[in-house]
N, CA, C and O atoms as a DFTB+ gen file, in Angstrom:
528 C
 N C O
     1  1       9.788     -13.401      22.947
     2  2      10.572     -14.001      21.889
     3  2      12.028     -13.593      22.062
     4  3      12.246     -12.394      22.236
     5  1      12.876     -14.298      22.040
     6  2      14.379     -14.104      22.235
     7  2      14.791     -14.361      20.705
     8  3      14.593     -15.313      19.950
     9  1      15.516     -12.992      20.536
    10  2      16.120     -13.111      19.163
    11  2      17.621     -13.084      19.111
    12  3      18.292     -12.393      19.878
    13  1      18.116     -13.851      18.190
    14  2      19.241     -14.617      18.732
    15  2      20.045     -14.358      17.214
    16  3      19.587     -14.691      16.122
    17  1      20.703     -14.016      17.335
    18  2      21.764     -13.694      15.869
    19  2      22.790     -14.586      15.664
    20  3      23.934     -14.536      16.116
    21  1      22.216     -15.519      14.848
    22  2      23.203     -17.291      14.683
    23  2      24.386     -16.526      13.155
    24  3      25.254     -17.169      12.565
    25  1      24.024     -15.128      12.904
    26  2      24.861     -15.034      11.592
    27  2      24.468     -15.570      10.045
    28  3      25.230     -15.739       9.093
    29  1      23.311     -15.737      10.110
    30  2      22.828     -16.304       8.873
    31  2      21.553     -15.109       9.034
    32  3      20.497     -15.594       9.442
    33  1      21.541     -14.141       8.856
    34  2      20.778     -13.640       8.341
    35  2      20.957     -12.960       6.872
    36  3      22.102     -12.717       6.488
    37  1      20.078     -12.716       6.222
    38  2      19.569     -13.010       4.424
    39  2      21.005     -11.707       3.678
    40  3      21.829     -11.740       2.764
    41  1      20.612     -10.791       4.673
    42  2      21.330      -9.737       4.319
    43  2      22.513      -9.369       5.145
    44  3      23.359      -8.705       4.546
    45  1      22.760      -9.658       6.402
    46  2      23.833      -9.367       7.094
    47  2      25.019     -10.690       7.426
    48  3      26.214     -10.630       7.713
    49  1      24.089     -11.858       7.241
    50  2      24.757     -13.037       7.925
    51  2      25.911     -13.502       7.378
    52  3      25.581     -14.044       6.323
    53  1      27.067     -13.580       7.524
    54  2      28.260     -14.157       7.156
    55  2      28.354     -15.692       7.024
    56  3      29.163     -16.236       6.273
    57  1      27.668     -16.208       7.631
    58  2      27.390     -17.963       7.752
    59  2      26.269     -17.850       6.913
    60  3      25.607     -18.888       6.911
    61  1      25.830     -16.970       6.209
    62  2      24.718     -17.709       5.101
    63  2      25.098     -17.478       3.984
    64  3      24.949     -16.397       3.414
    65  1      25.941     -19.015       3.266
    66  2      26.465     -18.664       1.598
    67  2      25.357     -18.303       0.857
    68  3      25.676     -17.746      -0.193
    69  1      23.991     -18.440       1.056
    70  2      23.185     -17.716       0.037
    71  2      22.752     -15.911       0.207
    72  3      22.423     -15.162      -0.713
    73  1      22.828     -15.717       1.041
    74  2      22.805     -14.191       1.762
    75  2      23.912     -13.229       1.196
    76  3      24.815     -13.870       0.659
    77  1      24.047     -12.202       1.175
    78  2      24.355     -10.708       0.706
    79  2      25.511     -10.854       1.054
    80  3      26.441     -10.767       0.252
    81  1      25.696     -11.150       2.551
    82  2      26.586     -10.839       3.579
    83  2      27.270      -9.930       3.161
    84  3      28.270     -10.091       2.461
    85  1      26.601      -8.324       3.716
    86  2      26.783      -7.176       3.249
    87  2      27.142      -6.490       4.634
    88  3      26.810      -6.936       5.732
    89  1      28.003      -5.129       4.370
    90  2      29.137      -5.075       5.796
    91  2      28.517      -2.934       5.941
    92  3      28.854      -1.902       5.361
    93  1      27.678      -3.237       6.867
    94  2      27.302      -1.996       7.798
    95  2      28.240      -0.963       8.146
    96  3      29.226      -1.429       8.718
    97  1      28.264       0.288       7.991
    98  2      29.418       1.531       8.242
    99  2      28.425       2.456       9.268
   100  3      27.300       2.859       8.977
   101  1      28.985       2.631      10.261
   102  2      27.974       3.723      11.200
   103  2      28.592       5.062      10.820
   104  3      29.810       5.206      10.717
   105  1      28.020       5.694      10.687
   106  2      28.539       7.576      10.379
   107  2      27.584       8.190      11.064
   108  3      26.360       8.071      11.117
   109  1      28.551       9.028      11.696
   110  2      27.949       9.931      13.400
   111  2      26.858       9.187      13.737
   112  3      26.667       7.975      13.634
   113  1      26.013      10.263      14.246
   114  2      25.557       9.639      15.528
   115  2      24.215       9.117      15.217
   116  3      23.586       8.571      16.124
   117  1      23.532       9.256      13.645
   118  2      22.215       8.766      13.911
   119  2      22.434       8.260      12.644
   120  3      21.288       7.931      12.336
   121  1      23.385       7.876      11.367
   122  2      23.376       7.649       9.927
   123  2      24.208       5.991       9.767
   124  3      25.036       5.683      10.624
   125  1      23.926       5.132       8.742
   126  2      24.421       4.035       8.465
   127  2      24.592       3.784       7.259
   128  3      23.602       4.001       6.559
   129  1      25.885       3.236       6.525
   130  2      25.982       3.135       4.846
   131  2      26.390       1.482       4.902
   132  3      26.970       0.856       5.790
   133  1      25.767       0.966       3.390
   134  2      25.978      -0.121       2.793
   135  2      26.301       0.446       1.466
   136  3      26.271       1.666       1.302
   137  1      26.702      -0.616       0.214
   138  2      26.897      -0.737      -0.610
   139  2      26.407      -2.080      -1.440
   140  3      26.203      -3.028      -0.681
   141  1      26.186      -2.346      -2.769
   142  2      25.548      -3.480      -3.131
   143  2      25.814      -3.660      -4.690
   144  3      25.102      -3.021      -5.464
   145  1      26.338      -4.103      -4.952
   146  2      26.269      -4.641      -6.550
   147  2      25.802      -5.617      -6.992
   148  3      26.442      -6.668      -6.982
   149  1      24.355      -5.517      -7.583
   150  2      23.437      -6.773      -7.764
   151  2      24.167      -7.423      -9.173
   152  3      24.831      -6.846     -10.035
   153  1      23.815      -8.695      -9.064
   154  2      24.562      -9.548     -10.142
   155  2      22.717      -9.839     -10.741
   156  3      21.712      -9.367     -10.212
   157  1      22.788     -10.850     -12.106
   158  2      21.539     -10.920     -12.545
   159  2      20.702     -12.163     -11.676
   160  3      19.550     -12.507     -11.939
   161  1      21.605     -12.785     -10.521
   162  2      20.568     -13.488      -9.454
   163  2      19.545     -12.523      -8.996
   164  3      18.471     -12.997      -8.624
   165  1      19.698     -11.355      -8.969
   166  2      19.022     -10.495      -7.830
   167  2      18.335     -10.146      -8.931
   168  3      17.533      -9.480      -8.276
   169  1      17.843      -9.978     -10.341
   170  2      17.047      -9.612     -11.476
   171  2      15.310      -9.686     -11.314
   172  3      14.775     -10.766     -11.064
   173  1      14.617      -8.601     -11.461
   174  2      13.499      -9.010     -11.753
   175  2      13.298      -8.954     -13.005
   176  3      13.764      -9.969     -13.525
   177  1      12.665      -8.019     -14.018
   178  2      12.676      -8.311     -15.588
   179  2      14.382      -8.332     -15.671
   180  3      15.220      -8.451     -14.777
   181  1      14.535      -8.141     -17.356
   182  2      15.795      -8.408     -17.651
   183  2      16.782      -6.972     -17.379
   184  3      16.359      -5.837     -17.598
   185  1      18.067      -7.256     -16.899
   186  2      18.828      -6.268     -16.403
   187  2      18.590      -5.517     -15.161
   188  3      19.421      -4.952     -14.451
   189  1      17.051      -5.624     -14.990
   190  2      16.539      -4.474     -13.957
   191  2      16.353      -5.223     -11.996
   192  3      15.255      -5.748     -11.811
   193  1      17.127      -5.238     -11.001
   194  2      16.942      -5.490      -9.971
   195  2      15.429      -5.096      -9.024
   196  3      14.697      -4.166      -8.689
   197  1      15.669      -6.842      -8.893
   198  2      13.780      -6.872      -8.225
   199  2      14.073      -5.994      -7.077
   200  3      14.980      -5.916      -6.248
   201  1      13.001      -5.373      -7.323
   202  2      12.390      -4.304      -5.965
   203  2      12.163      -4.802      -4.683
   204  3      12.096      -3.978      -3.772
   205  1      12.024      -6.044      -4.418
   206  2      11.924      -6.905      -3.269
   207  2      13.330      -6.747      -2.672
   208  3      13.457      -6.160      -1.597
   209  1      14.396      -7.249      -3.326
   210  2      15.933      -7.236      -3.153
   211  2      16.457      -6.125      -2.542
   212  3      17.109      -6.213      -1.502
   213  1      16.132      -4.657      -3.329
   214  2      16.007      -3.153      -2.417
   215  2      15.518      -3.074      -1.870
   216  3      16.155      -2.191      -1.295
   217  1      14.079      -3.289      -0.844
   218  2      13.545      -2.762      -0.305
   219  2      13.921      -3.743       0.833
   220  3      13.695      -3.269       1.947
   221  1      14.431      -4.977       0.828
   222  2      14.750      -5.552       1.895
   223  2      16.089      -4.733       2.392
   224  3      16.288      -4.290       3.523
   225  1      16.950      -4.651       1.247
   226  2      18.400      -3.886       2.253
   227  2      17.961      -2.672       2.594
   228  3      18.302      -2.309       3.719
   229  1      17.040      -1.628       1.711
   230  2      16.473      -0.298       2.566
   231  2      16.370      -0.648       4.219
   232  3      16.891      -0.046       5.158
   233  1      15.349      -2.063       4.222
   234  2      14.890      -2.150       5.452
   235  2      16.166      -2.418       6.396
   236  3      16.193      -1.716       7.407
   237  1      17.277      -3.368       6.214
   238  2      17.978      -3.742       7.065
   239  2      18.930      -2.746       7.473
   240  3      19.484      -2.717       8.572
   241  1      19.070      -2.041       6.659
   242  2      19.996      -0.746       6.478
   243  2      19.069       0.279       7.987
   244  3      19.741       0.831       8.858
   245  1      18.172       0.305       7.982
   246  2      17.147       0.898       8.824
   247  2      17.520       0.552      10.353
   248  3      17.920       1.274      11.266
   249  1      17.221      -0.905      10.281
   250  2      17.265      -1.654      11.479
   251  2      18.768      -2.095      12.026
   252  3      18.979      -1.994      13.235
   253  1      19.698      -2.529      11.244
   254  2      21.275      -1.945      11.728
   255  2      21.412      -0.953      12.240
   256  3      21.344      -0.922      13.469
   257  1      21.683       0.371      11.411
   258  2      21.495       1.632      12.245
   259  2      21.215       1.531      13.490
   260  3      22.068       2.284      13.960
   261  1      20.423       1.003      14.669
   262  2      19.875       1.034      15.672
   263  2      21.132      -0.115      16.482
   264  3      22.046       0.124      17.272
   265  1      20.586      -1.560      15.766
   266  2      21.480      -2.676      16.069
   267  2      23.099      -2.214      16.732
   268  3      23.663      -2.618      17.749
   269  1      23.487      -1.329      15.815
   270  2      25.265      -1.195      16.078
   271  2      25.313      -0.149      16.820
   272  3      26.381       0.323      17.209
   273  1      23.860       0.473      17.181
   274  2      24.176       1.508      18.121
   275  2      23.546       0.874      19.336
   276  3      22.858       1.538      20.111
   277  1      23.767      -0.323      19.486
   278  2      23.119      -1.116      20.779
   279  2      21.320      -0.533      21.026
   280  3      20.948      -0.203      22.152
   281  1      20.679      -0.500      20.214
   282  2      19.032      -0.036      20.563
   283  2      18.627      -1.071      19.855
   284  3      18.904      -1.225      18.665
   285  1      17.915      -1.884      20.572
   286  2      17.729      -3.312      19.968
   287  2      15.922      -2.613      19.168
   288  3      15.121      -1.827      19.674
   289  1      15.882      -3.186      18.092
   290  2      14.665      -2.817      17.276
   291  2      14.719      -3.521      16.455
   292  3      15.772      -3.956      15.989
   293  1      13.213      -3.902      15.947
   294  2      12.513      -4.800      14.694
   295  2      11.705      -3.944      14.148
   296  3      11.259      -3.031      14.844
   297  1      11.468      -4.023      13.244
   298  2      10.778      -3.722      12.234
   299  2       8.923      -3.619      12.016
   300  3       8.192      -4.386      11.389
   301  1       8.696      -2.815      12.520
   302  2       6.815      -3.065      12.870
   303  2       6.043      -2.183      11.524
   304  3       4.861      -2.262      11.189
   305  1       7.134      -1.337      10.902
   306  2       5.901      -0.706       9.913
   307  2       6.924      -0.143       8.993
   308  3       7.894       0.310       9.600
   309  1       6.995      -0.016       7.340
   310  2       8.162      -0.471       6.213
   311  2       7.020       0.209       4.962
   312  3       5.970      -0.237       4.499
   313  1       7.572       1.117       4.775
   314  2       6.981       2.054       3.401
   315  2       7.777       2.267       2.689
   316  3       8.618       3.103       3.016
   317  1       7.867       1.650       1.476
   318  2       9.150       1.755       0.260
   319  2       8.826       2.587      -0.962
   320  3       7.696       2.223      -1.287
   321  1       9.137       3.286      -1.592
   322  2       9.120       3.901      -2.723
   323  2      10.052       3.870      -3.535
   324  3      11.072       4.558      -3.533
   325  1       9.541       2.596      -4.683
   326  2      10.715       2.744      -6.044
   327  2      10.506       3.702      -6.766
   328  3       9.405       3.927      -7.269
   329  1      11.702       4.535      -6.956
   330  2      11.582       5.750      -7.911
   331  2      11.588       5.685      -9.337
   332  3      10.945       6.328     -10.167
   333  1      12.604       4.610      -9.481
   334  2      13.064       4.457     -10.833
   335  2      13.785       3.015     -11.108
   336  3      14.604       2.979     -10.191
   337  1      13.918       1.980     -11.748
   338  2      14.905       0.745     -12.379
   339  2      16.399       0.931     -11.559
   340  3      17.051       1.973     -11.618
   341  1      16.827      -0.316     -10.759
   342  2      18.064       0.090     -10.553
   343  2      18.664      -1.178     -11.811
   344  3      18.147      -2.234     -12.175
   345  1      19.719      -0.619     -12.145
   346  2      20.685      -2.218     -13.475
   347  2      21.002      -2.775     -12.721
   348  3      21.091      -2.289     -11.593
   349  1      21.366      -4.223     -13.012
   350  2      21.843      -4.982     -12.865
   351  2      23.715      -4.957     -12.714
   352  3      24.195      -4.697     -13.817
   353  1      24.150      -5.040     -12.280
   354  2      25.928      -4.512     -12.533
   355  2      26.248      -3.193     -11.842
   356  3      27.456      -2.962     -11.785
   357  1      25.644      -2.500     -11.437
   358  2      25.230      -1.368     -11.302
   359  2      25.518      -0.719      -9.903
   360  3      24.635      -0.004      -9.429
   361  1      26.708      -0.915      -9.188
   362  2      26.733      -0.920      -7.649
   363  2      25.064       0.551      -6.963
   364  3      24.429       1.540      -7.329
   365  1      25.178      -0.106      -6.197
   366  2      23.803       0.944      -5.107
   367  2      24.510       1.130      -4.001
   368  3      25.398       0.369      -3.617
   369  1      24.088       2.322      -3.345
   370  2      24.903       2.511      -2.236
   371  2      23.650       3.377      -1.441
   372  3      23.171       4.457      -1.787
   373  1      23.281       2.522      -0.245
   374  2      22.337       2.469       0.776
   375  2      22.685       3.145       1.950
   376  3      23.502       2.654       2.729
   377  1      21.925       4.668       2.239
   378  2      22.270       5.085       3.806
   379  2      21.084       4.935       4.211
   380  3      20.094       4.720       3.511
   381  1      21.146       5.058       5.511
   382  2      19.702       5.143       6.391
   383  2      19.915       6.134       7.414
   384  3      20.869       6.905       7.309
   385  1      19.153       6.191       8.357
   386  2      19.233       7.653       9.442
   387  2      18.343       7.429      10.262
   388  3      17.317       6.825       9.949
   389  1      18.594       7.900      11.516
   390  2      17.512       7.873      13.016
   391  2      16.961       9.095      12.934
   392  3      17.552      10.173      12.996
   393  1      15.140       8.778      12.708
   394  2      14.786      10.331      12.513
   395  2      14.570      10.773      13.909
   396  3      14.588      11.967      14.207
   397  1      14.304       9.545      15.027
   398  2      13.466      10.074      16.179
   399  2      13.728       8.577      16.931
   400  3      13.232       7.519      16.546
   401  1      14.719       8.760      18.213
   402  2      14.155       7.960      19.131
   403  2      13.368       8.220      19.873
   404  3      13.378       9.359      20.341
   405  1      12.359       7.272      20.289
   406  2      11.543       7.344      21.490
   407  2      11.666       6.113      22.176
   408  3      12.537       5.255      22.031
   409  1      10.631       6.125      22.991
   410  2      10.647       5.571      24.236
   411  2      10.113       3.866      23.624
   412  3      10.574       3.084      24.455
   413  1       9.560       3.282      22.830
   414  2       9.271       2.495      22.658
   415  2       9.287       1.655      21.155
   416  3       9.133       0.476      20.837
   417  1       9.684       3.500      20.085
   418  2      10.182       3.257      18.613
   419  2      11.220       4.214      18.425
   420  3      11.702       5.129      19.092
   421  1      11.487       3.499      16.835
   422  2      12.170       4.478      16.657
   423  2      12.197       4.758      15.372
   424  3      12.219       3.756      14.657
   425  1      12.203       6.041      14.687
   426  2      11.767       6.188      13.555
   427  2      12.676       6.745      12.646
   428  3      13.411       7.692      12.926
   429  1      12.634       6.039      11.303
   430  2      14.426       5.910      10.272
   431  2      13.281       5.684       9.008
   432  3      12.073       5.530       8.826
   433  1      14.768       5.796       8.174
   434  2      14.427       6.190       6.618
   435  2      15.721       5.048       5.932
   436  3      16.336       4.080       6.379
   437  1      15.693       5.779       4.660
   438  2      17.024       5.423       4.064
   439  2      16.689       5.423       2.711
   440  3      15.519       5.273       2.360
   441  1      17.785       5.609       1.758
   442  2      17.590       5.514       0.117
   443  2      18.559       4.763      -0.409
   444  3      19.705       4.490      -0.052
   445  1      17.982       4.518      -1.196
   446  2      19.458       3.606      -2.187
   447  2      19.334       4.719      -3.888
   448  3      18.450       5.287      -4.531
   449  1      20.621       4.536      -3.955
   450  2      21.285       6.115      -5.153
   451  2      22.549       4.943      -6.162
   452  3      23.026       3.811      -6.077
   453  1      22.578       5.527      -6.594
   454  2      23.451       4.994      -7.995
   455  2      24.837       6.026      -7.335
   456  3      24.864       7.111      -6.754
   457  1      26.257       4.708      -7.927
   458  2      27.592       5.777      -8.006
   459  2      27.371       7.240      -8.358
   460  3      28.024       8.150      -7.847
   461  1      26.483       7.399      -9.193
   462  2      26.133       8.902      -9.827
   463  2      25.208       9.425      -8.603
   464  3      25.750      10.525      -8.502
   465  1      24.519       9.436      -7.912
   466  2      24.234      10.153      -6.907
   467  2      22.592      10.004      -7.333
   468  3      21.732      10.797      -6.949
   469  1      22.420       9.221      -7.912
   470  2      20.590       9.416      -8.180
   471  2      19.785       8.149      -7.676
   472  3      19.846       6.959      -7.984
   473  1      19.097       8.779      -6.889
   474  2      17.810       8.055      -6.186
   475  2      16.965       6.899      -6.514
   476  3      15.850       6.980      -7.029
   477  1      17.615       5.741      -6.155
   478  2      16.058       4.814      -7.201
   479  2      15.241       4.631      -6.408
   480  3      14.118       4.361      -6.834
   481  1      15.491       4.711      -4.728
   482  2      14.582       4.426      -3.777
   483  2      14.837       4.805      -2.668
   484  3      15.957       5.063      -2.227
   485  1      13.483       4.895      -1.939
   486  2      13.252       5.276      -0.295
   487  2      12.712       4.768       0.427
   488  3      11.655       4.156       0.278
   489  1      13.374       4.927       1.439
   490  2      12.104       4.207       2.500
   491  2      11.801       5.142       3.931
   492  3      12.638       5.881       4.449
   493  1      10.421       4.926       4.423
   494  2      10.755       4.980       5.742
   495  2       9.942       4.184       6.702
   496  3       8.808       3.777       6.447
   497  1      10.825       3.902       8.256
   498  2      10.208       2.635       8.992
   499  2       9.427       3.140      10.372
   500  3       9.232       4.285      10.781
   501  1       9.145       2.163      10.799
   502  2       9.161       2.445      12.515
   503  2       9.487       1.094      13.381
   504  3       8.956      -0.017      13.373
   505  1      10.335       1.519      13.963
   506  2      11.137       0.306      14.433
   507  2      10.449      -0.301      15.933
   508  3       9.847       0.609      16.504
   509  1      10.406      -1.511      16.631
   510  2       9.786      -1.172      17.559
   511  2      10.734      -1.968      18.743
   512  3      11.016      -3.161      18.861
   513  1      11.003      -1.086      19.350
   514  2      11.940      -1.658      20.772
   515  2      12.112      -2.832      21.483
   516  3      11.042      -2.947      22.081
   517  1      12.812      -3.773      21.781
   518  2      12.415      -4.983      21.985
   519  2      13.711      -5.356      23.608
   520  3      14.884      -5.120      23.897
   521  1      12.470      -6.065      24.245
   522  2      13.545      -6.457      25.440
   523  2      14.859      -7.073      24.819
   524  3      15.116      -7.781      23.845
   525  1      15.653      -6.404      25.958
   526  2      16.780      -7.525      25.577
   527  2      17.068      -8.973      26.296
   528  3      17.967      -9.702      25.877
């Protein structure tokens, strides 16, 4: 499978007006930050941001990390833990981290935390290496 980055992807793509198009920060050598301020599109009950919405940028946040460090990887295995309600209005601010390259994966995390520094969620992945 040849994967091909046309720029419309959900969360990174700049050519997709319905997408995030949310902008990746690499810090040293194994860490990656986003940021996110859900509006009430992104709502699951009232005020409170669907957990689907986080756990997808947990994930991409994961798989960038790798991306901008040229280690091409997808996504083969994605364990999320909501801790707590993130609001609506409410900026989130998403790091992730390389716990372990290997030879064929590679294995990352990441949380999303409130301006105040508190945790609504975690994740961790295993990424899986892909020809280029």
């Amino acid at each position: 499978m040849e994967l091909v980055d046309d720029q419309r992807c959900f969360v990174c793509g700049k050519k997709n007006p319905a997408g995030l198009q949310l902008d990746f920060e690499l810090v040293g050598q194994t860490e990656v930050r986003t940021s996110f301020l859900p509006t009430p599109a992104f709502q699951g009950f009232r005020d409170i941001v669907h957990g689907g919405i986080i756990a997808t940028i947990l994930d991409e946040v994961m798989v960038n990390g790798c991306w901008l460090r040229g280690v091409r990887a997808v996504t083969g295995k994605l364990e999320v833990r909501l801790r707590q309600p993130a609001r609506v209005g409410e900026r989130l601010h998403f790091a992730g981290r390389i716990l372990r390259n290997g030879r064929r994966t590679v294995e990352v995390e990441s949380q999303a935390a409130t301006a105040e520094g508190v945790v609504v969620a975690e994740a961790r992945g295993v990424l899986v290496k892909v020809e280029p």
